[in-house]
Z-matrix of the N, CA and C atoms (Angstrom, degrees):
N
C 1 1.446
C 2 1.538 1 110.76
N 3 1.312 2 111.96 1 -52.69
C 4 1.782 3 120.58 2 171.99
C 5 1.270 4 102.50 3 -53.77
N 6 1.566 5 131.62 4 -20.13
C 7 1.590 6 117.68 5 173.66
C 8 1.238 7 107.11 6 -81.72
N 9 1.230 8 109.06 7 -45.45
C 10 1.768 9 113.60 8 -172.33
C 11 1.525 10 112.94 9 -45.65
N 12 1.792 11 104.71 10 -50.77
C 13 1.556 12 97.89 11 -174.95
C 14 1.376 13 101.30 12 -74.02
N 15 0.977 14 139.20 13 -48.31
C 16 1.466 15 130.51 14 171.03
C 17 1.830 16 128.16 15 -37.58
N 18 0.920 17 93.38 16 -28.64
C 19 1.684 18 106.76 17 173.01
C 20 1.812 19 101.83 18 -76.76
N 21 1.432 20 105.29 19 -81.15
C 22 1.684 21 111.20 20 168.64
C 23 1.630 22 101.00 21 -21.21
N 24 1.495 23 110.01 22 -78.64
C 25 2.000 24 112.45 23 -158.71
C 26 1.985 25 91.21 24 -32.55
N 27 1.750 26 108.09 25 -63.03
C 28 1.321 27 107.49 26 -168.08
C 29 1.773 28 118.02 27 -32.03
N 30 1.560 29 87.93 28 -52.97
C 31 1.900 30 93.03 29 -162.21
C 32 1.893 31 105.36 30 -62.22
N 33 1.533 32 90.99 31 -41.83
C 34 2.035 33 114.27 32 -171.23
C 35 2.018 34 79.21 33 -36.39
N 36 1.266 35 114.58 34 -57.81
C 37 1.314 36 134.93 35 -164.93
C 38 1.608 37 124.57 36 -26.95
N 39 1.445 38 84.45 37 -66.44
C 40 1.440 39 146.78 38 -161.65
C 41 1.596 40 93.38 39 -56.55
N 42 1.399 41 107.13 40 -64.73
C 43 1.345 42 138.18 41 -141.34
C 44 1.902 43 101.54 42 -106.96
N 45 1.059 44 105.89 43 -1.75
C 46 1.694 45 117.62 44 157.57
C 47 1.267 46 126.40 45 -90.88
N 48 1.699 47 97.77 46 -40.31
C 49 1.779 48 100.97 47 -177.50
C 50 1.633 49 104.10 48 -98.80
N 51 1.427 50 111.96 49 30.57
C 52 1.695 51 112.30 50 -167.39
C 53 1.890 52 89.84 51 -105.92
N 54 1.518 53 126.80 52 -9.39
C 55 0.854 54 129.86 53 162.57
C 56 1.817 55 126.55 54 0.91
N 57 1.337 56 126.11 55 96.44
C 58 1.663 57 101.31 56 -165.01
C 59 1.825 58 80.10 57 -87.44
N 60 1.863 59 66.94 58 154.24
C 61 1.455 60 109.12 59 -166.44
C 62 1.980 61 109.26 60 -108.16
N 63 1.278 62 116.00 61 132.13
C 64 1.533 63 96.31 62 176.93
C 65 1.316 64 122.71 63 -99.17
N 66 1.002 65 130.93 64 123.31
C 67 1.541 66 117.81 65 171.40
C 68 1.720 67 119.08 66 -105.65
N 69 1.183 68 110.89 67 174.15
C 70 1.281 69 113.64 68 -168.23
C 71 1.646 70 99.44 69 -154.12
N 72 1.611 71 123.78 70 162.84
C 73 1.263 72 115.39 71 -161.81
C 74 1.949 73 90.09 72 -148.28
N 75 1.230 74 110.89 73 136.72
C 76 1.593 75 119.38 74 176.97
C 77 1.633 76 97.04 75 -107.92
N 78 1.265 77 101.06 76 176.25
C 79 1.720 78 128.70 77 156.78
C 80 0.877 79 119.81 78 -101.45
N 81 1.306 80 162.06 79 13.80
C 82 1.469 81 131.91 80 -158.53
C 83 1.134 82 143.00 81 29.81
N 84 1.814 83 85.15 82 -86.38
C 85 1.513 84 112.22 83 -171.05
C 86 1.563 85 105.77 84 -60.28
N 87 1.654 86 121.42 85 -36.41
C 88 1.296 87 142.95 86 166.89
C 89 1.437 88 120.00 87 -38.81
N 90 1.546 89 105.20 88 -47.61
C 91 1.223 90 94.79 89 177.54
C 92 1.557 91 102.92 90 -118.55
N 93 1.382 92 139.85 91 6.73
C 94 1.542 93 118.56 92 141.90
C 95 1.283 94 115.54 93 -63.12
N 96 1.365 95 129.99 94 -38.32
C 97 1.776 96 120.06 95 174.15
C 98 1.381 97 80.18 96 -51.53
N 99 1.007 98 164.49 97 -114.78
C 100 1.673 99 144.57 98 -81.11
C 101 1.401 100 112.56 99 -94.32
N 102 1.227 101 132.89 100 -13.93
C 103 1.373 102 165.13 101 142.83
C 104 1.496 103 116.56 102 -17.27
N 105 1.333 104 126.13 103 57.95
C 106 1.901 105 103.87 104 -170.86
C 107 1.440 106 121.36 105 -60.11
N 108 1.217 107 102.51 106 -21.75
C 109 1.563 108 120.65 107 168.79
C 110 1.385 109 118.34 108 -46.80
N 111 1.523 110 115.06 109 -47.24
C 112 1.503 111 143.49 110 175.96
C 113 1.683 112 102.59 111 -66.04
N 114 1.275 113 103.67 112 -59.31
C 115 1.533 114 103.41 113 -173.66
C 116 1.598 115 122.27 114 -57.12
N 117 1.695 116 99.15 115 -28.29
C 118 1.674 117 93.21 116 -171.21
C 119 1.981 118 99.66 117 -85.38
N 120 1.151 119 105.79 118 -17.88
C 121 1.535 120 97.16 119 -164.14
C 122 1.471 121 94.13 120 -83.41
N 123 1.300 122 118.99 121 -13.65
C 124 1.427 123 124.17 122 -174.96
C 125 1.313 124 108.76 123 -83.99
N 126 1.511 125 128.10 124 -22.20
C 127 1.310 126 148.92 125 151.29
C 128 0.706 127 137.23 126 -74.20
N 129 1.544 128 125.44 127 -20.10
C 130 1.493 129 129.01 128 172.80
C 131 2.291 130 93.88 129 -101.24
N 132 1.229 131 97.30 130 -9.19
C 133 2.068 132 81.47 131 176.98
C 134 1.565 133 90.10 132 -84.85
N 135 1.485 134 127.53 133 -9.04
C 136 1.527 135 84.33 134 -173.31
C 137 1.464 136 112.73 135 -121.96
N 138 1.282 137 106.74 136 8.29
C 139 1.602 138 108.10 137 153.29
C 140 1.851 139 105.72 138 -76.81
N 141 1.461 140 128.83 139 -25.77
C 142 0.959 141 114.16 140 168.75
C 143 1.663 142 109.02 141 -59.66
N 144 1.418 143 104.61 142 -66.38
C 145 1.545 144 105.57 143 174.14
C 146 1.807 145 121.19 144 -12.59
N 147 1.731 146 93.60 145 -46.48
C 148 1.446 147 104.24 146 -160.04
C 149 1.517 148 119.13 147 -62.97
N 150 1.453 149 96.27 148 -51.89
C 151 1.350 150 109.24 149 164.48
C 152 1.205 151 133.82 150 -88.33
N 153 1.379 152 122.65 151 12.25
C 154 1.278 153 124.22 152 164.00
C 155 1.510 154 110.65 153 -84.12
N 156 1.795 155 112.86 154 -30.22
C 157 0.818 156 132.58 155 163.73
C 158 1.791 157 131.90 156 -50.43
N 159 1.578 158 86.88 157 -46.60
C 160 1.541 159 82.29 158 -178.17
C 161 1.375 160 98.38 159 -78.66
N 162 1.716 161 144.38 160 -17.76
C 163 1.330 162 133.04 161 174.54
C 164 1.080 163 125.03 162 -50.68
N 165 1.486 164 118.20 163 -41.55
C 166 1.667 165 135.10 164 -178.51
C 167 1.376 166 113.63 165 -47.28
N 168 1.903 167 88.67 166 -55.41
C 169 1.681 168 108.49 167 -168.71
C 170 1.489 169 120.88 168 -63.52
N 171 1.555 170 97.39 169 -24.84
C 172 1.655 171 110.39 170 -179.57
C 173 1.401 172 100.16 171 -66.65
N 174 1.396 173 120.50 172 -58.80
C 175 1.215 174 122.95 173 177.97
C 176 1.372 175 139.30 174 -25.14
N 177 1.713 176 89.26 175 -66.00
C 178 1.564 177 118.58 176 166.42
C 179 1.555 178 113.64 177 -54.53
N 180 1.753 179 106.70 178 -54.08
C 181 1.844 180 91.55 179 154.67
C 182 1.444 181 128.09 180 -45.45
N 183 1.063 182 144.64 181 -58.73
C 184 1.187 183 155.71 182 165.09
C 185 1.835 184 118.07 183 -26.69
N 186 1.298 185 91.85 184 -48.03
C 187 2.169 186 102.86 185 164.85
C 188 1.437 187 106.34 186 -73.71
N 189 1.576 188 113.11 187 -29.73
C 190 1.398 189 96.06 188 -162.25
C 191 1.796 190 96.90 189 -85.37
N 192 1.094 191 110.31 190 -28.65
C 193 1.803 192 107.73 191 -154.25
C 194 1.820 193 93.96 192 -98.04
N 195 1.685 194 116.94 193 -5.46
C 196 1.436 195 107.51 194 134.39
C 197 1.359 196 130.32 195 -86.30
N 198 0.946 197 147.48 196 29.53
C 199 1.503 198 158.76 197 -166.34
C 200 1.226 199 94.60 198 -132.88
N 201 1.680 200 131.03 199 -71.91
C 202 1.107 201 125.99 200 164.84
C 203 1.729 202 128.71 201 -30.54
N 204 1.373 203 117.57 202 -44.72
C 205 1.946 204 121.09 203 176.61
C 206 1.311 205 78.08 204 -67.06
N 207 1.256 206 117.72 205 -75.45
C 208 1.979 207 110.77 206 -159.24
C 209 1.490 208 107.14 207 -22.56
N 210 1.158 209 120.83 208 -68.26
C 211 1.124 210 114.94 209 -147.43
C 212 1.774 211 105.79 210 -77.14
N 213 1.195 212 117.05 211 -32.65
C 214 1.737 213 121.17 212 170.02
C 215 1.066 214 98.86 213 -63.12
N 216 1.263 215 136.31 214 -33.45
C 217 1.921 216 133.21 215 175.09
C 218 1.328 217 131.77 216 -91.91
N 219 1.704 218 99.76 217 -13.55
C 220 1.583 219 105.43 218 159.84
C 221 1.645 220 151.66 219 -37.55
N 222 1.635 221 93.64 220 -32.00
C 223 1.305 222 110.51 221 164.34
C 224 1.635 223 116.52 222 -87.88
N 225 0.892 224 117.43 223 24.93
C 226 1.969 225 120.42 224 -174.14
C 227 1.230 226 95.29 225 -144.43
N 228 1.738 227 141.20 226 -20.39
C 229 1.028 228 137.27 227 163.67
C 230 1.282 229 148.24 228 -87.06
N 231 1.455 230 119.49 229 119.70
C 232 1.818 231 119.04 230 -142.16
C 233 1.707 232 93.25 231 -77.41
N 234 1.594 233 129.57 232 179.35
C 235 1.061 234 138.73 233 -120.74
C 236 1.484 235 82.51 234 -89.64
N 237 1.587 236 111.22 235 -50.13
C 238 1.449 237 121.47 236 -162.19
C 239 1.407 238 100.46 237 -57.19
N 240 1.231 239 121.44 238 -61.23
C 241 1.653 240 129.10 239 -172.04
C 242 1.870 241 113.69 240 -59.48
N 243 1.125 242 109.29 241 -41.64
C 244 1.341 243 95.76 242 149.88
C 245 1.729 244 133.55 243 -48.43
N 246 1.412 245 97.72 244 -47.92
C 247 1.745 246 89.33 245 175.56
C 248 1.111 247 115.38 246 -82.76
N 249 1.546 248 127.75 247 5.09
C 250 1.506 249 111.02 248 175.30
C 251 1.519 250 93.27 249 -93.25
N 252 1.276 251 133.58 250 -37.61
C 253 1.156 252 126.10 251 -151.03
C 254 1.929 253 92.11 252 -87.97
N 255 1.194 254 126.26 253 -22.85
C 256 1.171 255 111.47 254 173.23
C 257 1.821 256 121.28 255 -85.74
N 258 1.562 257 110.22 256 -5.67
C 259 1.266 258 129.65 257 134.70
C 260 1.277 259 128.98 258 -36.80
N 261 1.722 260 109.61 259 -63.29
C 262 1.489 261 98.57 260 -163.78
C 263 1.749 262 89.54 261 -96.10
N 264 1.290 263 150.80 262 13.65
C 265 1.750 264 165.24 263 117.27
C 266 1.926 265 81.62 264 -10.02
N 267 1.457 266 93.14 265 -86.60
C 268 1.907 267 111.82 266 -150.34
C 269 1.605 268 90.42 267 -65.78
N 270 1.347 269 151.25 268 -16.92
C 271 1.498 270 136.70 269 -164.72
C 272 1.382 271 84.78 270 -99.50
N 273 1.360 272 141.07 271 -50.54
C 274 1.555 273 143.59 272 -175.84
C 275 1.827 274 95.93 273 -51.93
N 276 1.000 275 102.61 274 -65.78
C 277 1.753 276 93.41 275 -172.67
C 278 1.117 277 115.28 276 -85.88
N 279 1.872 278 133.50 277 21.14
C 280 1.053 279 115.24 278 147.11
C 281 1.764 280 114.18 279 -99.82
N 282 1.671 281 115.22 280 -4.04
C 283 0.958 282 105.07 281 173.29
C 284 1.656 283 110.97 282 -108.07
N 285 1.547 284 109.22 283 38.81
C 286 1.719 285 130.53 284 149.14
C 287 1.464 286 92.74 285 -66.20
N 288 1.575 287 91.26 286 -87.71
C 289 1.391 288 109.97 287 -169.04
C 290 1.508 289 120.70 288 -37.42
N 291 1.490 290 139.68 289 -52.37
C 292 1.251 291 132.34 290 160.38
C 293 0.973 292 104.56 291 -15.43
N 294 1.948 293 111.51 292 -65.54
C 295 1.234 294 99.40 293 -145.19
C 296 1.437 295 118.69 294 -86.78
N 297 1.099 296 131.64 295 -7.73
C 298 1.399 297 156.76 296 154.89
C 299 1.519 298 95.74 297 -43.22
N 300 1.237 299 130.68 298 -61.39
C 301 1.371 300 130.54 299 -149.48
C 302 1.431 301 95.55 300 -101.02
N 303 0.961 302 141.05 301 -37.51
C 304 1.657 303 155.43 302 140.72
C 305 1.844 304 102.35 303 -13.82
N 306 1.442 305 116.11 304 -64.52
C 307 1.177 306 117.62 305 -165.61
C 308 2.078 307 114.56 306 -106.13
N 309 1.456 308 105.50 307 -22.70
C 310 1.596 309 117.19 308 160.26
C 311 0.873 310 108.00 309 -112.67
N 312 1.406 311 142.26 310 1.67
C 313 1.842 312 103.21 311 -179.51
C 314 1.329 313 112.37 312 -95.61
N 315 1.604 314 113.02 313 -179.21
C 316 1.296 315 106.47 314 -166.74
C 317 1.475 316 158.25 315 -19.03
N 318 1.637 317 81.23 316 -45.15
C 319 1.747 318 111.45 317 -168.36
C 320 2.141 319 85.82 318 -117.10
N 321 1.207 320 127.53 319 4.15
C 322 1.480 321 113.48 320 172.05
C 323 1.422 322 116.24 321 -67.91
N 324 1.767 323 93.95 322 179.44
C 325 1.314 324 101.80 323 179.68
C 326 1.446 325 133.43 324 -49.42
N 327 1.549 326 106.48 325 -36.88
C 328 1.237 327 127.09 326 -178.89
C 329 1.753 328 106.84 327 -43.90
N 330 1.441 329 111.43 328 -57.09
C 331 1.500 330 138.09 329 -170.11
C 332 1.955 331 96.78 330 -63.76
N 333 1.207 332 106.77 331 -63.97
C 334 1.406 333 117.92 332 -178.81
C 335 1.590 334 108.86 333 -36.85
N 336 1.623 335 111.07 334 -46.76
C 337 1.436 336 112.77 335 -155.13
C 338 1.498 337 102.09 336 -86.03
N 339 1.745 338 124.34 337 -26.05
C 340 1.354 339 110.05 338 -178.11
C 341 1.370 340 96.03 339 -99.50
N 342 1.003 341 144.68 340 39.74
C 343 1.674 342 150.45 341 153.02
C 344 1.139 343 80.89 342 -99.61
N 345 0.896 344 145.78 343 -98.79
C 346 1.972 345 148.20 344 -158.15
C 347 1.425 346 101.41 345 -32.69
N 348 1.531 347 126.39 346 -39.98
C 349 1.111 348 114.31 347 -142.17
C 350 1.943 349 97.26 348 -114.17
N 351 1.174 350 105.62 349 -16.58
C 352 1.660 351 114.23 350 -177.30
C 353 1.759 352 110.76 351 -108.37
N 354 1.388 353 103.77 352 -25.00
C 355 1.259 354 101.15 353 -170.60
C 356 1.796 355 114.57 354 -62.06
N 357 1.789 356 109.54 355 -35.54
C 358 1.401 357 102.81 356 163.42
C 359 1.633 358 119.06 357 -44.93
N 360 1.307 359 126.82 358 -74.76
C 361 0.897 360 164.34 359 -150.11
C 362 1.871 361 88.92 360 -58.82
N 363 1.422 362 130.34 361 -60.36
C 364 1.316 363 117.84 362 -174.35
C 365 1.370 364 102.12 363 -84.80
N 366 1.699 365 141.82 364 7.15
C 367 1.135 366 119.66 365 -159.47
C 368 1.856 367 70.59 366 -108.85
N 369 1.363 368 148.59 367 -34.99
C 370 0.903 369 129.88 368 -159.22
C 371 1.500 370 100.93 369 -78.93
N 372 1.730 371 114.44 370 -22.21
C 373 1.683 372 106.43 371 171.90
C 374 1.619 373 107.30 372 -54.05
N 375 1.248 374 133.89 373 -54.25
C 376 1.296 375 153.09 374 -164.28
C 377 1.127 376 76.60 375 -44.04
N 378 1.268 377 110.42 376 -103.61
C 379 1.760 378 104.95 377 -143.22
C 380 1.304 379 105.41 378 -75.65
N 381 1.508 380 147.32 379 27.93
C 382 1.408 381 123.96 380 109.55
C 383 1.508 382 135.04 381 -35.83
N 384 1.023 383 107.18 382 -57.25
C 385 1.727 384 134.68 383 163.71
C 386 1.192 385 106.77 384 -42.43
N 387 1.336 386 115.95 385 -58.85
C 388 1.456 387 111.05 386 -178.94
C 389 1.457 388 118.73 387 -57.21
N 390 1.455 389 116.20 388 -51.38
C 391 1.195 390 132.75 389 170.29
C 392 1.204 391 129.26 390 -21.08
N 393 1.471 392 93.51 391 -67.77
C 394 1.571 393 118.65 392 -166.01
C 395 1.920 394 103.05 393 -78.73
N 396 1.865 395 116.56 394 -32.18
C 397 1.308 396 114.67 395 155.70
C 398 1.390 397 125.78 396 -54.79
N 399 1.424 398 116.30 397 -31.65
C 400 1.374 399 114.46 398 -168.71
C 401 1.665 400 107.54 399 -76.97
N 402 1.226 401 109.63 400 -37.36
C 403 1.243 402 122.51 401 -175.21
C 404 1.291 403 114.90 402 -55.81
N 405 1.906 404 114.28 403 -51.50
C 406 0.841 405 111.76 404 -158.78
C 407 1.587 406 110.97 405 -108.04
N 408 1.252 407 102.22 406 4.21
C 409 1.715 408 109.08 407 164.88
C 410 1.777 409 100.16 408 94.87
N 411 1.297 410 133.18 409 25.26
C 412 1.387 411 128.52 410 162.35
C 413 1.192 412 121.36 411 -71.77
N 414 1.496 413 108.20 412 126.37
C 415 1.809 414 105.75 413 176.82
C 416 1.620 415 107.17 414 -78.87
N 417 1.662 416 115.37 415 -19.38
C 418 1.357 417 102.75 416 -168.64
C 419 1.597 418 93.83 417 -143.50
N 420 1.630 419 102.74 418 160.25
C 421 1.451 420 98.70 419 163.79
C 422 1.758 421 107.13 420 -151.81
N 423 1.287 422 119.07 421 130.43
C 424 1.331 423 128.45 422 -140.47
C 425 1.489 424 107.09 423 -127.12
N 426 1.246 425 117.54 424 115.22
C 427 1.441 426 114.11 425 -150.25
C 428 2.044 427 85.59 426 -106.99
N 429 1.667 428 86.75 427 120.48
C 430 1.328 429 111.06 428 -175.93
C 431 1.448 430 134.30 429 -69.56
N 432 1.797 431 98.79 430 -3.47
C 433 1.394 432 97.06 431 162.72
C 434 1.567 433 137.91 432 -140.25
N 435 1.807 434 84.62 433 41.01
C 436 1.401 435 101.15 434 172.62
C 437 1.645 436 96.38 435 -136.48
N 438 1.553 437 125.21 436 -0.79
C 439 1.357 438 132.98 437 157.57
C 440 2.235 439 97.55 438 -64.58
N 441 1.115 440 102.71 439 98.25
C 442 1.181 441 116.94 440 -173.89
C 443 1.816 442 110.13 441 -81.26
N 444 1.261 443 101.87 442 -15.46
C 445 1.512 444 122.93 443 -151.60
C 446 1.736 445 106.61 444 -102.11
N 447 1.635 446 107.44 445 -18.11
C 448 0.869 447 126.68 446 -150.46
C 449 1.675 448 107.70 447 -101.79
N 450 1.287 449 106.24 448 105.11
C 451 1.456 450 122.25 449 -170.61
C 452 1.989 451 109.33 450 -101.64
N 453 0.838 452 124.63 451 -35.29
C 454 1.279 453 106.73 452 166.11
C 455 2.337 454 118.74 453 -135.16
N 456 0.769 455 117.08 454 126.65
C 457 1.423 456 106.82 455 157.75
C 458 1.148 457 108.01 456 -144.19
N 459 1.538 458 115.66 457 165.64
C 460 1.185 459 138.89 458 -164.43
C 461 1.040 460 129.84 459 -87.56
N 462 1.590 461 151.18 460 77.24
C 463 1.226 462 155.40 461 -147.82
C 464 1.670 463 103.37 462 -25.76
N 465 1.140 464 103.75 463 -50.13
C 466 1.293 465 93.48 464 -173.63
C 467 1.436 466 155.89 465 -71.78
N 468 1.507 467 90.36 466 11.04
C 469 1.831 468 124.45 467 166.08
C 470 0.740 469 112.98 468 -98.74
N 471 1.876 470 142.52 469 -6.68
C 472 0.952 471 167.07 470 -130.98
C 473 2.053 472 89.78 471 -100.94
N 474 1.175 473 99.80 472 100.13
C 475 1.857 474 75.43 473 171.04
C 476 1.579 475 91.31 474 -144.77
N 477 0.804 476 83.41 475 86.79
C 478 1.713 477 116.73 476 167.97
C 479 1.899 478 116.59 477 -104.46
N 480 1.150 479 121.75 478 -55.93
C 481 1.635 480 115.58 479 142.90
C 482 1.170 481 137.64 480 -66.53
N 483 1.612 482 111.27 481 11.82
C 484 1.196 483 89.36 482 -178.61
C 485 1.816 484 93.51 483 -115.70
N 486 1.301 485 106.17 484 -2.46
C 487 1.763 486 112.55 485 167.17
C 488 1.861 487 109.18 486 -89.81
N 489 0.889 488 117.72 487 -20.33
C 490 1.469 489 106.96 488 148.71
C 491 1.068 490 138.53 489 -91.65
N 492 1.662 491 123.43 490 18.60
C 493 1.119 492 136.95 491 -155.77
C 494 1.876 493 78.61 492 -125.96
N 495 1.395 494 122.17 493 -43.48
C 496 1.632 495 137.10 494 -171.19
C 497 1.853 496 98.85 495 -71.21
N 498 1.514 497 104.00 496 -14.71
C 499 1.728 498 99.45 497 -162.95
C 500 1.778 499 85.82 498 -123.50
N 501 1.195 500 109.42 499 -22.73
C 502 1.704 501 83.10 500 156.04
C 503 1.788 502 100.63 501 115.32
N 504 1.271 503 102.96 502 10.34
C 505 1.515 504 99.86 503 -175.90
C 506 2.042 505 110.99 504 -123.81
C-alpha cells in the first residue's frame, strides 16, 4: 500500500509539470533587414566607423613616417636627440592607440552610438514579441538565428511576420 501511494504522489507529480508548453521562434536578422529604421542607423554607424577609422590610420601614419626620418637620421643624431625623438615615436603611437580605443573599444564611441541608435529599434521588437506571446499564450520565444544549437524547427512557429506585421511594416 506504502508503494502504491508512493507510485500515485510520483505520477500526481509527474503529470503537473508535464504541462504543454508553447513555443514560438523569430528571425532577427529577418526582421531587422525589413526595418528602414534599422538600415539607416546601420548606415549612418559605419560611415561613423569610416571616419573614425580613417583618423586612427592618419595617426598611425604619422608614428610610422616618424620612425621612418628617425631612423634615416639616426646616424647624425647625438644621444639626447635620439631619445627625444624616439619619445615623441612612443607618445605618437600611444596616442594611435587611445584613439583607437577611445573610438572602438569596448565602452567607445563606436559602442555608445549603436546603443543610442539600436536600442529604440530592438526595445520596440520586445514588446512586439511580448505582445503577440501574451496573446497567444507562449511560454518562450527563441530567436532562430543566434540559437546556434538549433538544428531543426518548424516553419510554422516561425512568427517572425507576424511581429512586423504588430510593428507596422
Amino acid at each position: 500500500m506504502k508503494r502504491f501511494l508512493t507510485m500515485f504522489a510520483v505520477m500526481c507529480a509527474m503529470a503537473l509539470g508535464a504541462n504543454a508548453q508553447k513555443f514560438a521562434l523569430i528571425d532577427m536578422e529577418y526582421i531587422l533587414g525589413r526595418i528602414p529604421a534599422y538600415e539607416r542607423a546601420n548606415e549612418q554607424l559605419n560611415q561613423l566607423s569610416k571616419k573614425w577609422q580613417a583618423e586612427v590610420e592618419a595617426v598611425t601614419l604619422e608614428a610610422q613616417t616618424l620612425y621612418k626620418n628617425y631612423q634615416n637620421e639616426s646616424v647624425f643624431l647625438s644621444e639626447e636627440q635620439k631619445k627625444k625623438k624616439e619619445e615623441e615615436i612612443v607618445a605618437k603611437e600611444k596616442s594611435a592607440s587611445d584613439l583607437k580605443r577611445q573610438y572602438f573599444g569596448p565602452e567607445g564611441e563606436l559602442y555608445k552610438k549603436r546603443e543610442s541608435l539600436m536600442a529604440p529599434i530592438q526595445d520596440e521588437i520586445y514588446e512586439a514579441v511580448k505582445a503577440i506571446s501574451d496573446t497567444k499564450g507562449y511560454s518562450a520565444v527563441i530567436d532562430r538565428s543566434s540559437a546556434t544549437s538549433m538544428i531543426y524547427a518548424s516553419p510554422k512557429i516561425d512568427i517572425s511576420n507576424e511581429v512586423l506585421e504588430k510593428l507596422g511594416y
